[in-house]
C-alpha positions, 0 to 999 in steps of 0.5 A: 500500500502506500507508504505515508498515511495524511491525517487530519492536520496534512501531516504525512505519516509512514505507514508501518513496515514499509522498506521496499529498497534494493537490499531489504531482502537481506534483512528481512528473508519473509518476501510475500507481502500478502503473507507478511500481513497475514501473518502480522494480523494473526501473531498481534491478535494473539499477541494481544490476547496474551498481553492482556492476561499478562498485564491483568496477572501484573496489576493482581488481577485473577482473570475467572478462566484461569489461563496459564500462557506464561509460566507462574514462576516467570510471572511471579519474577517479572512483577517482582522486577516491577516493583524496582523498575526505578532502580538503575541496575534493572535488567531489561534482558532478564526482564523480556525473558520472563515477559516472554518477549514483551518487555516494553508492553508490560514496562510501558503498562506498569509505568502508565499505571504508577504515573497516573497516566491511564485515569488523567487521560481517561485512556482506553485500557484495551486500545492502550494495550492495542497501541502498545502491542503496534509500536512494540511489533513495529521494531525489528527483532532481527536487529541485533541492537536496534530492537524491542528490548533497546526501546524498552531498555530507553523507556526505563532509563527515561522513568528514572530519569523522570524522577530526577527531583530537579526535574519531577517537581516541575513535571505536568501528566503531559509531559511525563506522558510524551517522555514515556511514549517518545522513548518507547517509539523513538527507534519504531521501525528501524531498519538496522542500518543508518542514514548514510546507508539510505542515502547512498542506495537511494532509499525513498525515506531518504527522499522524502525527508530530503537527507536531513534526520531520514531515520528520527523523521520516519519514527516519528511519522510513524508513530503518529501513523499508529497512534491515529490509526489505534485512535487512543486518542481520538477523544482528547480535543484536536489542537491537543493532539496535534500538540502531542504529536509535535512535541513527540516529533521534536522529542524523538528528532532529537535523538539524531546524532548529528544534533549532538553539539546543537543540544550541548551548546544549549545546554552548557548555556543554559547551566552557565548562566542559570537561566533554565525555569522548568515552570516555564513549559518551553524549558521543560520540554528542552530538558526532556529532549536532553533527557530521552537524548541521554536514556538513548545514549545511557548503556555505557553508564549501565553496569558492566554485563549489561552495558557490554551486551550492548555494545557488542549488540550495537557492533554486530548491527554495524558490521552487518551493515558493512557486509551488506555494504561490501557486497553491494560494492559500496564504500564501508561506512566508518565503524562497520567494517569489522576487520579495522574496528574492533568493538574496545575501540568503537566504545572508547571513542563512543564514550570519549566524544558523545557520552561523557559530555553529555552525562557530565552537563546532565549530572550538572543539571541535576545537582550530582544526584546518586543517579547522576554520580552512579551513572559517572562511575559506570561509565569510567569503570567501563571505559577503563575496562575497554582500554585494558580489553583494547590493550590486550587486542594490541598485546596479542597483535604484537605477540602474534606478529610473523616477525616477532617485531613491531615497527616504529610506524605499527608502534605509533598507530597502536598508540593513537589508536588506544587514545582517541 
């Protein structure tokens, strides 16, 4: 069908799951597409069915047909796991285990629930369920890193960043609403590979967003797509959905990249000259933009066995898009090719230039609050642990060399290497 949807307000809209360029076999090996919404139709009307119960089991609530379609064990952990979901050392891979896969369904009930969201707004239980169940089958579960459980994963982060108390004392329902949804569709139908990639095969998003946050703009468009389409909304005055899907757009396009120094500038002026008023509903909603900008960006300040899952998830999803990109003939994107950059080394320079500056200012932001200064320590710990895995790469290089020897110039680079 056609790709974009245009509501109401002349907004175009991505549909969902709509990827038609040369190489998306690869990444996805289903071809039918009549079989694809077949199948998508049955697998979320069964998904719903499970959800429901999960989530009436999760809120203590004993349905009258007792049916078992989760383990009592597994139930009885994830609600467990509930109960501290506002703690940073939370487990979200644990977590979609023992939800059978629906980690950000059942996070993104639970925490509706807790924040009040479901009674300010007078949602629809079912069509919040509905909405929620789109969006989580709307991520690619082949994407190794850009999947569900990340989108669960940023949702989270985002909760505890929420209760920040610089931050919550300011906060209306709106506003932790659109916190919460724009870090559960910030990455909805990525296709695991990036903007570059679909700019240099000529992707139709690539067109139609003119080249400039391809990505950011289809996650959000197709957010407004499914929350039309669920109509979860559709009882709330018109000028204030049309704010909601605005500030979800200005929310979610922060999230690119490119935009890093942008925000940072921003942000550094605004802590130099102590001018932020969170009363005032345009600084409030910067902050939640450099908010979901830093859960986007947090899995370095996780402890060391998530945060190394994660990188190693994030570095499989770039060597695969330098496979594709060699088997293409096309130039290999920086950081995909697996032979050159190792993950040590991609993490190092990830720390050094994007994350710690961030995490420093927001840490700034928040008065140095044990969040913030847990969140600091993680992070150098990691960074440290990557240098000595990176060291032991390069000992073994040397050790490994035919000669025996290292050259002054192979010296050098190794050198260079260990310090971005």
């Amino acid at each position: 069908g056609d790709a974009r949807v245009r509501g109401q307000t002349g907004v175009v809209s991505e549909r969902r799951g709509s990827y038609p360029f040369i190489d998306f076999r690869l990444l996805n090996n289903t071809t039918l597409s009549g079989e694809i919404g077949t199948k998508k139709k049955v697998k979320r009307l069964l998904s719903f069915q499970r959800y429901f119960h999960a989530s009436r089991l999760l809120r203590g609530i004993v349905p009258q047909a007792s049916l078992y379609l989760l383990d009592e064990d597994y139930l009885g952990q994830a609600r467990h796991m509930l109960s501290k979901v506002g703690m940073w050392d939370f487990d979200i891979f644990l977590f979609d285990r023992l939800t059978n896969g629906n980690s950000l369904v059942t996070l993104l009930c639970h925490l509706f629930n807790v924040h009040g969201l479901i009674h300010h707004f007078q949602l629809d239980m079912v069509t919040l369920h509905r909405f929620f169940v789109m969006v989580q089958e709307d991520y690619h579960s082949q994407n190794p890193y850009h999947n569900a459980v990340h989108a669960a994963d940023v949702t989270q982060a985002m909760h505890c960043y929420l209760r920040e108390p610089k931050l919550a004392s300011f906060l209306t329902p709106l506003d932790i609403m659109l916190g919460l949804l724009a870090a559960a569709a910030h990455d909805v139908d990525h296709p695991g590979v990036n903007q570059p990639f679909l700019i240099k095969t000529k992707h139709h998003l690539a067109s139609l967003y003119q080249n400039v946050s391809v990505l950011e703009n289809h996650h959000w468009r197709s957010t407004i797509g499914m929350l039309r389409e669920s109509r979860l909304l559709a009882h709330l005055p018109k000028e204030v959905t049309q704010d909601i899907e605005q500030q979800l757009g200005s929310l979610i396009l922060a999230t690119d990249i490119n935009r890093q120094n942008e925000f940072l500038i921003r942000l550094k002026s605004h802590l130099d000259n102590q001018d932020l008023r969170l009363e005032d509903a345009q600084d409030r909603h910067f902050m939640l933009q450099i908010a979901l900008k830093c859960a986007d960006i947090c899995n370095p300040c996780r402890v060391w066995d998530l945060s190394k899952q994660w990188s190693e998830r994030v570095c499989e999803e770039f060597y695969r898009q330098g496979d594709l990109e060699q088997k293409f003939e096309l130039e290999i994107s920086p950081l995909c090719n697996q032979q050159k950059d190792t993950i040590p080394s991609i993490q190092i320079g990830f720390m050094t230039y994007i994350v710690e500056p961030l995490f420093e200012r927001w840490a700034q932001f928040t008065g140095n609050t044990p969040l913030s200064e847990n969140m600091l320590n993680h992070l150098r710990r990691n960074k440290a642990k990557w240098r000595s895995l990176l060291h032991k790469q390069h000992s073994s290089s040397r050790s490994n060399d035919h000669s025996g020897q290292v050259t002054g110039s192979q010296e050098q680079t190794l050198n260079e290497e260990e310090t971005p």
